[in-house]
PyMOL Python script that loads the backbone (N, CA, C, O; Angstrom):
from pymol import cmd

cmd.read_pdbstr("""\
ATOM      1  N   UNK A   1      -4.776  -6.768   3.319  1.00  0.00           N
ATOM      2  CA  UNK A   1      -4.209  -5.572   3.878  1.00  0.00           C
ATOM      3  C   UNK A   1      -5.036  -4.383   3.412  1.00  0.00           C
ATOM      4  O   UNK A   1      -5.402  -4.189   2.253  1.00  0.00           O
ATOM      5  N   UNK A   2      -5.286  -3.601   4.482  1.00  0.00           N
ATOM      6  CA  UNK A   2      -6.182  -2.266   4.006  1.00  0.00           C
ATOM      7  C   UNK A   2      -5.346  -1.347   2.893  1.00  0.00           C
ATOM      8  O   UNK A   2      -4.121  -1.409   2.782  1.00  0.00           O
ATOM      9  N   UNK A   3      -5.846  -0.843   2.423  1.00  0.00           N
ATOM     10  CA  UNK A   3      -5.135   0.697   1.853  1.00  0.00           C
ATOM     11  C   UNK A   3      -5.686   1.894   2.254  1.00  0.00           C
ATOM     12  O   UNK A   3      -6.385   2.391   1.371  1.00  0.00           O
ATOM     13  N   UNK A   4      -5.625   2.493   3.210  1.00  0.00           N
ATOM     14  CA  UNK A   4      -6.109   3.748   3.578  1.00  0.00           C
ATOM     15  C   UNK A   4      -5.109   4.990   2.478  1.00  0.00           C
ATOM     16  O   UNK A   4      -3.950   5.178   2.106  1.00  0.00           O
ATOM     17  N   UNK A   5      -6.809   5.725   2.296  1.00  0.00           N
ATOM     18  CA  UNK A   5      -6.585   6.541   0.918  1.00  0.00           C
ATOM     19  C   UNK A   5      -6.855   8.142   1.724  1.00  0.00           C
ATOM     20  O   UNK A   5      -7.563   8.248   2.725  1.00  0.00           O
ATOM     21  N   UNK A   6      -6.227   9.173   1.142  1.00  0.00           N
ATOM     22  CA  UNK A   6      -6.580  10.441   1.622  1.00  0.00           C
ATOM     23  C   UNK A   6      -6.013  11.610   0.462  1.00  0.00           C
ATOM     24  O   UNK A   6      -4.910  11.698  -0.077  1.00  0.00           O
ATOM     25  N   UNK A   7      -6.997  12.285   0.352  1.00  0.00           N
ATOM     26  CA  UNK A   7      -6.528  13.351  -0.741  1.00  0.00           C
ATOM     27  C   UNK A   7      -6.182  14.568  -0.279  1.00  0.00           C
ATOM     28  O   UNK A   7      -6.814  15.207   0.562  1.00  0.00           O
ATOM     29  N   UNK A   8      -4.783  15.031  -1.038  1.00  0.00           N
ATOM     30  CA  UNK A   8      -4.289  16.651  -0.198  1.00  0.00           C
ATOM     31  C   UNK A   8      -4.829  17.863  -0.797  1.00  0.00           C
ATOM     32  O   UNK A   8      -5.461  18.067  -1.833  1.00  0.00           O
ATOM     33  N   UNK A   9      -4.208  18.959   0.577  1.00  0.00           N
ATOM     34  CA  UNK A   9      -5.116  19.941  -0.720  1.00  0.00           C
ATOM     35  C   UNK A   9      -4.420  20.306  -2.143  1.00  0.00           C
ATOM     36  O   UNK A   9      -5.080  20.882  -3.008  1.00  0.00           O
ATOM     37  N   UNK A  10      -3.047  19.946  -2.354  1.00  0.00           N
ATOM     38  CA  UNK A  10      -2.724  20.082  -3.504  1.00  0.00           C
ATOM     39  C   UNK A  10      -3.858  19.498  -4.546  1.00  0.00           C
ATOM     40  O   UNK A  10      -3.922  20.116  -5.609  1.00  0.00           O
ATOM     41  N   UNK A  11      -4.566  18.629  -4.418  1.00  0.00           N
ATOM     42  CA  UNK A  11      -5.255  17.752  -5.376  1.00  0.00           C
ATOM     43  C   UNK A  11      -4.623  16.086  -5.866  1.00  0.00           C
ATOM     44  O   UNK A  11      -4.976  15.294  -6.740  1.00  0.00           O
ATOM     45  N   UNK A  12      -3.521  16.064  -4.801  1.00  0.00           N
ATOM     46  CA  UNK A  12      -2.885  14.388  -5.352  1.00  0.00           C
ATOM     47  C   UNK A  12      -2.864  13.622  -3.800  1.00  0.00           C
ATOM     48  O   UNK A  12      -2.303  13.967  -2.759  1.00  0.00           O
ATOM     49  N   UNK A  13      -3.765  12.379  -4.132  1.00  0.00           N
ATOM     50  CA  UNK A  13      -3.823  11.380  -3.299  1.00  0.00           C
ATOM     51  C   UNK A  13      -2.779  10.423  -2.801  1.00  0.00           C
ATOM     52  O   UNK A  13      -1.867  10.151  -3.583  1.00  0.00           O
ATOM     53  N   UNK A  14      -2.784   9.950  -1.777  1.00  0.00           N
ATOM     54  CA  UNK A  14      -1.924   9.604  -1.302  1.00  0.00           C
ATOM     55  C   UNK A  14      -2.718   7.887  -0.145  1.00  0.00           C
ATOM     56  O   UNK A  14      -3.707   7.842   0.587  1.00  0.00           O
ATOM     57  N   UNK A  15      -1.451   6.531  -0.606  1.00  0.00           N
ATOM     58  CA  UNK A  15      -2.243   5.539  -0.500  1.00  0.00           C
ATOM     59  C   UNK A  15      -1.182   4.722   0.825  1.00  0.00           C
ATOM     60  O   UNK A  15       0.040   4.811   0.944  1.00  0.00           O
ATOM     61  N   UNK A  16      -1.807   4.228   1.376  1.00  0.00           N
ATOM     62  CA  UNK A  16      -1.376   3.532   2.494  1.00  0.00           C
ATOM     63  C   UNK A  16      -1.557   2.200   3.059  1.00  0.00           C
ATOM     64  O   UNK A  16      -2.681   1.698   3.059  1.00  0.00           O
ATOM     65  N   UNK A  17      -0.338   1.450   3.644  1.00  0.00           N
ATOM     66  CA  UNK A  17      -0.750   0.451   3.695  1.00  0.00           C
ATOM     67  C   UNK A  17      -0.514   0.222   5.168  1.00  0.00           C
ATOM     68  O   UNK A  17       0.546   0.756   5.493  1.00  0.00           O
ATOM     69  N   UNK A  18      -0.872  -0.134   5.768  1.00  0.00           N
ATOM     70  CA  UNK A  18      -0.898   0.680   7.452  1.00  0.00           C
ATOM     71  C   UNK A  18       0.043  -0.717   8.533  1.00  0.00           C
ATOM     72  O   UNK A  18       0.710  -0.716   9.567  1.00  0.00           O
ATOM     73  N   UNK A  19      -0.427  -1.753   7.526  1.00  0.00           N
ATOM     74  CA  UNK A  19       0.451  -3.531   8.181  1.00  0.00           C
ATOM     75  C   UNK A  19       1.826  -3.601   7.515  1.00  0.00           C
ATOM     76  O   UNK A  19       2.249  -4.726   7.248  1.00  0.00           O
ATOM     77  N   UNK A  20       2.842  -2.147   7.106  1.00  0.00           N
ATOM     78  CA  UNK A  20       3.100  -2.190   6.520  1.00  0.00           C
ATOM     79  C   UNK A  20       3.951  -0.901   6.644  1.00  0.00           C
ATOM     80  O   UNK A  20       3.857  -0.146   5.676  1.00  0.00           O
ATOM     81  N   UNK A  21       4.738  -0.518   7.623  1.00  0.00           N
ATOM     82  CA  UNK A  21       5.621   0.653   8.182  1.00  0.00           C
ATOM     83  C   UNK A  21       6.237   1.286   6.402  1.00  0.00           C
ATOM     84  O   UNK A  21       6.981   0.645   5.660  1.00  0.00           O
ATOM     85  N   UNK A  22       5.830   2.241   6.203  1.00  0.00           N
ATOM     86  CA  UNK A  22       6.533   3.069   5.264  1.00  0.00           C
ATOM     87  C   UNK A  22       6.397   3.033   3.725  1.00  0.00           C
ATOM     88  O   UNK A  22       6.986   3.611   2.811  1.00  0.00           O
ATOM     89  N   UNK A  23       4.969   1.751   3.816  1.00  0.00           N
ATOM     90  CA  UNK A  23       4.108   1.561   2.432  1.00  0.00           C
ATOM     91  C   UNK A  23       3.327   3.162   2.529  1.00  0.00           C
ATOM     92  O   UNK A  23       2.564   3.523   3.426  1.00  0.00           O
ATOM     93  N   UNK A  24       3.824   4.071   1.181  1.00  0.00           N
ATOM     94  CA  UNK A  24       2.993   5.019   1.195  1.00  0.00           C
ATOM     95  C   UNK A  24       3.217   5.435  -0.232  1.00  0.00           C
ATOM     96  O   UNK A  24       4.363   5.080  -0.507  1.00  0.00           O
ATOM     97  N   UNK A  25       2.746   5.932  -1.112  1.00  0.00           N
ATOM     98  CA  UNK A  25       2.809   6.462  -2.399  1.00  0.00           C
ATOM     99  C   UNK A  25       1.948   7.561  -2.423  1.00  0.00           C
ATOM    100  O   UNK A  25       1.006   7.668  -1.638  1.00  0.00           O
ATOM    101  N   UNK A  26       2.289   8.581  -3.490  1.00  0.00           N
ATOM    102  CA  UNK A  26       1.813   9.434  -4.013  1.00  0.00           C
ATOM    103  C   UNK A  26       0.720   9.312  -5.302  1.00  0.00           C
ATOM    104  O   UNK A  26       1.097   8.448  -6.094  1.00  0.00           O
ATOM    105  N   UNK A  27      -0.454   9.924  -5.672  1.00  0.00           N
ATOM    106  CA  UNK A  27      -0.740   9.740  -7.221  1.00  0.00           C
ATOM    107  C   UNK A  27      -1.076  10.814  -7.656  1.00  0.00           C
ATOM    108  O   UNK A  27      -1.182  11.752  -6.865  1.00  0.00           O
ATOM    109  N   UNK A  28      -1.345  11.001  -9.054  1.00  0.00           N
ATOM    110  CA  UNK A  28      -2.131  12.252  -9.438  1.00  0.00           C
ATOM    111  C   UNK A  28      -3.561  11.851  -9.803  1.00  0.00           C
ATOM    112  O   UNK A  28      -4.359  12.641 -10.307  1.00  0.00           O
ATOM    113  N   UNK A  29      -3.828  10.605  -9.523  1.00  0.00           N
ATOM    114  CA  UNK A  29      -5.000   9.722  -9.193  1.00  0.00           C
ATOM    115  C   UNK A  29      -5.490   8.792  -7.932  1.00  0.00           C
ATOM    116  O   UNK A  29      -4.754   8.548  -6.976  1.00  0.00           O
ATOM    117  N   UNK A  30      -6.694   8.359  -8.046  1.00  0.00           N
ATOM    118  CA  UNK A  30      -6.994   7.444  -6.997  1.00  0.00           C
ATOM    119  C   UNK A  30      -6.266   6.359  -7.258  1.00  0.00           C
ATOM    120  O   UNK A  30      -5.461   5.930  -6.432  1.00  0.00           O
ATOM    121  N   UNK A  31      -6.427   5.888  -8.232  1.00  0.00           N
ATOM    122  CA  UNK A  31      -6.010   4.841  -9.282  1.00  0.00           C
ATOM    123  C   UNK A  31      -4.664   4.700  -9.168  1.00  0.00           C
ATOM    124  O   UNK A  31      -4.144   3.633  -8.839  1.00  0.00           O
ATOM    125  N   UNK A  32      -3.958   5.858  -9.455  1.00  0.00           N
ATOM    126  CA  UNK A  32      -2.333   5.728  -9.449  1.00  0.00           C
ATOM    127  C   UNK A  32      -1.896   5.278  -8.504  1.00  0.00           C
ATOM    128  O   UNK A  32      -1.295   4.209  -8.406  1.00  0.00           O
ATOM    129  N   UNK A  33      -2.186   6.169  -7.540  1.00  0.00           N
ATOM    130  CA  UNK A  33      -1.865   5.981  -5.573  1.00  0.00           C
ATOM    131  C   UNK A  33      -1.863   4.479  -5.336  1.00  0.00           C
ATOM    132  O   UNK A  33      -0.822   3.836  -5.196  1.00  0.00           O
ATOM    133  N   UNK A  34      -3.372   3.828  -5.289  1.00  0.00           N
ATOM    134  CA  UNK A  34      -3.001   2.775  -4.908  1.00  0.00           C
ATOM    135  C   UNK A  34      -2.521   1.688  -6.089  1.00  0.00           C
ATOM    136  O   UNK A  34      -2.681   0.532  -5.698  1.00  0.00           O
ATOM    137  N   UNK A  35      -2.171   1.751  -6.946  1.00  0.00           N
ATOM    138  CA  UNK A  35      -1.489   0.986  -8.128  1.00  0.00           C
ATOM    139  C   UNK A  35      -0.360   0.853  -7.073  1.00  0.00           C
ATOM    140  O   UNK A  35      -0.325  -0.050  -6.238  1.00  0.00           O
ATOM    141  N   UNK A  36       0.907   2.211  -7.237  1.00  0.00           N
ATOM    142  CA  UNK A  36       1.972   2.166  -6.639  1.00  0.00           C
ATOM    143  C   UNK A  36       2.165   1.971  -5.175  1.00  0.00           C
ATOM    144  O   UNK A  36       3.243   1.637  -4.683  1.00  0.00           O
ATOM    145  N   UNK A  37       0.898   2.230  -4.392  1.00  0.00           N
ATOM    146  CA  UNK A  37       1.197   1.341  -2.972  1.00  0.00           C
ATOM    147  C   UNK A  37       0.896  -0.088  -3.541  1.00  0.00           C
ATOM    148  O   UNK A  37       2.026  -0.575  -3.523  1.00  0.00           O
ATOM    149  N   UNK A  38       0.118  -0.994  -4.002  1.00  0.00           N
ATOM    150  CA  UNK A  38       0.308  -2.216  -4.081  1.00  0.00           C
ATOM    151  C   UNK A  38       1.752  -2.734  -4.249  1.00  0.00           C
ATOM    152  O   UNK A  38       2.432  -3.509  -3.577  1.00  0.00           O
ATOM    153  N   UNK A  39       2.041  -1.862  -5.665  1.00  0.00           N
ATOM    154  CA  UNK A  39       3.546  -2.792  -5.881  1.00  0.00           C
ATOM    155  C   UNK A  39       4.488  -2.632  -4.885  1.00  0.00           C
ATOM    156  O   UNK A  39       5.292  -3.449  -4.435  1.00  0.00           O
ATOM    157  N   UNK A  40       4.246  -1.228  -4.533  1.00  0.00           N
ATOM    158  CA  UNK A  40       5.634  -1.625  -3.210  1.00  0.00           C
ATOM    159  C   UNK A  40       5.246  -2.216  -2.214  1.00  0.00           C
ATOM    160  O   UNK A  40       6.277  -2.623  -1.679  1.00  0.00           O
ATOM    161  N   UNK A  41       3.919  -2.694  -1.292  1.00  0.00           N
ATOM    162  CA  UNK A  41       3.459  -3.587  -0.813  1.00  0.00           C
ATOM    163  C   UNK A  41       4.328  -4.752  -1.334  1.00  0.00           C
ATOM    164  O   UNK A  41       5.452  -4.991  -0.894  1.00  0.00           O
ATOM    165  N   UNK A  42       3.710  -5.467  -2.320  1.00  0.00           N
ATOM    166  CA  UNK A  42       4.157  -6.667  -2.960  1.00  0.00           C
ATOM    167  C   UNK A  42       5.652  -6.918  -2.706  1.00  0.00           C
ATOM    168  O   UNK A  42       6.036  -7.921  -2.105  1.00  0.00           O
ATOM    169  N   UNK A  43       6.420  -6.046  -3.146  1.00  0.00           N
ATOM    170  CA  UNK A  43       7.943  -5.925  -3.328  1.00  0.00           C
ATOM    171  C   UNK A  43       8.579  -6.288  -1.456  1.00  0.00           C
ATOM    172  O   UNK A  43       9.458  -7.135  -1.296  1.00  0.00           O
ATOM    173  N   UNK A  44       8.026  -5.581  -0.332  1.00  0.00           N
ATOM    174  CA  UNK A  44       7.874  -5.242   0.989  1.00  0.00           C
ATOM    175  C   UNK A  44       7.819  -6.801   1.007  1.00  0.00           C
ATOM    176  O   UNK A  44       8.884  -7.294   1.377  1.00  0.00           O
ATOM    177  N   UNK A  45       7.023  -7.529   0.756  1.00  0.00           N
ATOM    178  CA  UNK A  45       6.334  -8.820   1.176  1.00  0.00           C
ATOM    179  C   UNK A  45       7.307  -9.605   0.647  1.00  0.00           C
ATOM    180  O   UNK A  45       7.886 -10.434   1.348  1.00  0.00           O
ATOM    181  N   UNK A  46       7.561  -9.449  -0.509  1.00  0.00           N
ATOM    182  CA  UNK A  46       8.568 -10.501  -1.286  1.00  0.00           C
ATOM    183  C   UNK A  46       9.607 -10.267  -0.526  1.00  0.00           C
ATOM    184  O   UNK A  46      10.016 -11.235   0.117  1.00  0.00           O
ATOM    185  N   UNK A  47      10.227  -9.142  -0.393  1.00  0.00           N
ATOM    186  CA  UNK A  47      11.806  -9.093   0.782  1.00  0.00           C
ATOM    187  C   UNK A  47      11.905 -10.009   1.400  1.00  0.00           C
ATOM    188  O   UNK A  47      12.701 -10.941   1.286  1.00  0.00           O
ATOM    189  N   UNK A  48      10.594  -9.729   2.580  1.00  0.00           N
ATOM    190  CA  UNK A  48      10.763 -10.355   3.497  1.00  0.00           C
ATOM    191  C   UNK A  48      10.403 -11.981   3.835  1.00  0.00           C
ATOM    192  O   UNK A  48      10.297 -12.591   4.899  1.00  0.00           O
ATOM    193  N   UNK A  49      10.294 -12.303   2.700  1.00  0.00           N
ATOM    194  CA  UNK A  49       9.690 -13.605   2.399  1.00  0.00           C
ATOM    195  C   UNK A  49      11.407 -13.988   2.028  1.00  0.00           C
ATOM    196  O   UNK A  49      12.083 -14.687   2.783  1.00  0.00           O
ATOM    197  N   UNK A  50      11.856 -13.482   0.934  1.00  0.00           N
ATOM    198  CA  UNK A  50      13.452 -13.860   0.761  1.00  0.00           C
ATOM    199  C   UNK A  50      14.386 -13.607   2.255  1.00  0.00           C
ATOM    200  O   UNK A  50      15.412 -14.227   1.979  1.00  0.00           O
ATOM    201  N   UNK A  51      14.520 -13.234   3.186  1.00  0.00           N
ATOM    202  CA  UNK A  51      15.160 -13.387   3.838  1.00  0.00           C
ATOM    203  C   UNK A  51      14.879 -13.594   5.469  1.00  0.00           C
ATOM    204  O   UNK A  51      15.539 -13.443   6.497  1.00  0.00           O
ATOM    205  N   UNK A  52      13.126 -14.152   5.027  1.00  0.00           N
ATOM    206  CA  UNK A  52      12.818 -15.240   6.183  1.00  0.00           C
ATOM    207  C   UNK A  52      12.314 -14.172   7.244  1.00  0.00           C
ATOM    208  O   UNK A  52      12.706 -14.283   8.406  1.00  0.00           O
ATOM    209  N   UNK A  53      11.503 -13.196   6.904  1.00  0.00           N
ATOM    210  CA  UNK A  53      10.973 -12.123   8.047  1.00  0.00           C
ATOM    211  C   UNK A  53       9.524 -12.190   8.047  1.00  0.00           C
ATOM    212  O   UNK A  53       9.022 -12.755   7.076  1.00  0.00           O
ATOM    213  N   UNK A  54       9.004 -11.880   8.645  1.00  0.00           N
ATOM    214  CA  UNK A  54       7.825 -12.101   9.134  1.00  0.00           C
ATOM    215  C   UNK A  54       6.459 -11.478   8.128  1.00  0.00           C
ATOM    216  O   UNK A  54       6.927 -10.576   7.434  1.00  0.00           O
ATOM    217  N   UNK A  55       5.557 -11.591   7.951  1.00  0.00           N
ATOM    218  CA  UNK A  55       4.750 -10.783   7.207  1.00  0.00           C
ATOM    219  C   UNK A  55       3.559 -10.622   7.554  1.00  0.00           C
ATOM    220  O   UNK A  55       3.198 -11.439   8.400  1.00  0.00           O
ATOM    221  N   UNK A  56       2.717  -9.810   7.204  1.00  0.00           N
ATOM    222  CA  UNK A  56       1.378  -9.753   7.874  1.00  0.00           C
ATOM    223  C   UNK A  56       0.505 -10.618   7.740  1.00  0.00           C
ATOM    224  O   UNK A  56       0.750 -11.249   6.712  1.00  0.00           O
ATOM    225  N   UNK A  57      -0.629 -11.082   8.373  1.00  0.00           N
ATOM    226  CA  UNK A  57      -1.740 -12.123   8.496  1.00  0.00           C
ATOM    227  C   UNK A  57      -2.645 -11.827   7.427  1.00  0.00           C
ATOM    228  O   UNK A  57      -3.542 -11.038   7.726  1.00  0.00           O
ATOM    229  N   UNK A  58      -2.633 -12.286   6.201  1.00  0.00           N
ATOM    230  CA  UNK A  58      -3.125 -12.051   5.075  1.00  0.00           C
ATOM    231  C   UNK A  58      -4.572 -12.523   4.904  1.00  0.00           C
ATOM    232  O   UNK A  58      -4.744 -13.658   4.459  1.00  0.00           O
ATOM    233  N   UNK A  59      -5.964 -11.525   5.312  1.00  0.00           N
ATOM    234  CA  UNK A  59      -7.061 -12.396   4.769  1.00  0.00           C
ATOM    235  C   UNK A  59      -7.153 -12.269   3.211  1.00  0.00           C
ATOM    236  O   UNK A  59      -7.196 -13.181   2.385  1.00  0.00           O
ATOM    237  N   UNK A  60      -7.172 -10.811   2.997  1.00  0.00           N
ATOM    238  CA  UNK A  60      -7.099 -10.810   1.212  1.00  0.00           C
ATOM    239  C   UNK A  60      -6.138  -9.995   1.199  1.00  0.00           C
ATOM    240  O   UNK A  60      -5.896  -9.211   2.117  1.00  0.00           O
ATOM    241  N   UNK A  61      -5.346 -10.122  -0.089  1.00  0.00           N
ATOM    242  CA  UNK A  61      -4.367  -9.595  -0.561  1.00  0.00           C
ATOM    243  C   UNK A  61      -4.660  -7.532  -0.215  1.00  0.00           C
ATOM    244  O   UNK A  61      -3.789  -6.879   0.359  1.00  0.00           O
ATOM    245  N   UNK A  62      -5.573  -7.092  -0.549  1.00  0.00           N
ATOM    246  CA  UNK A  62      -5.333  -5.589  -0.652  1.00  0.00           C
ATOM    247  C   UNK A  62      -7.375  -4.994  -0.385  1.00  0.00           C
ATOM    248  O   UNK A  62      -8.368  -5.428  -0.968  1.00  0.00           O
ATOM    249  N   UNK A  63      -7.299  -4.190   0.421  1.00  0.00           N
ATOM    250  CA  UNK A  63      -8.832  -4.076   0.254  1.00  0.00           C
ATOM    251  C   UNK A  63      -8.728  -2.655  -0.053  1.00  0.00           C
ATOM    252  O   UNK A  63      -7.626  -2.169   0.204  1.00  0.00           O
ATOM    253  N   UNK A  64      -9.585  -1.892  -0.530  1.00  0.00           N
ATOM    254  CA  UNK A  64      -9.645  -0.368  -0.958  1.00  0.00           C
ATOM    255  C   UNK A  64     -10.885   0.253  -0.865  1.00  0.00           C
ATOM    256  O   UNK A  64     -11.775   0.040  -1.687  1.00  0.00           O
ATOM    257  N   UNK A  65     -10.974   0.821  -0.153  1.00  0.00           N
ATOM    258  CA  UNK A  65     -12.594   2.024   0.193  1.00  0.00           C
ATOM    259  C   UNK A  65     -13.000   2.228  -1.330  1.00  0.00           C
ATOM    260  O   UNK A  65     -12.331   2.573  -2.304  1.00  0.00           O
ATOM    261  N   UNK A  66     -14.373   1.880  -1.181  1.00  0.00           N
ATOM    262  CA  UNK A  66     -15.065   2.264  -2.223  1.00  0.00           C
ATOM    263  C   UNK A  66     -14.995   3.783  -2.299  1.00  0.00           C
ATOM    264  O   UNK A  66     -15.574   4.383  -3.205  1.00  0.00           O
TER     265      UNK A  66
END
""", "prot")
cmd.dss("prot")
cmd.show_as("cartoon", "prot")
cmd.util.cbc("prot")
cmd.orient("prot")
């Protein structure tokens, strides 16, 4: 799953997971941002794995722009 990354003009980034309606976090880092989109990714995936819903076509777990 991609993480599309974008920085505001406040100065805090913000991480995205786009296969993935409403995966979005805040950071006061690059680093942070997508830390906390992964886990709620993960968490998103596990749900829906517990109650039998569908999930995205996984080639690798998480990719992130250099």
């Amino acid at each position: 799953m991609k993480i599309e990354l974008e920085r505001e003009d406040d100065g805090r980034w913000i991480a995205e997971v786009a296969d993935l309606p409403g995966v979005m976090a805040y950071g006061t880092t690059r680093h942070a941002a997508v830390a906390k989109a992964e886990a709620l990714a993960l968490r998103i995936i596990a749900d829906r794995l517990d109650h039998g819903e569908a999930i995205p076509e996984l080639d690798e777990l998480f990719a992130v722009p250099a």
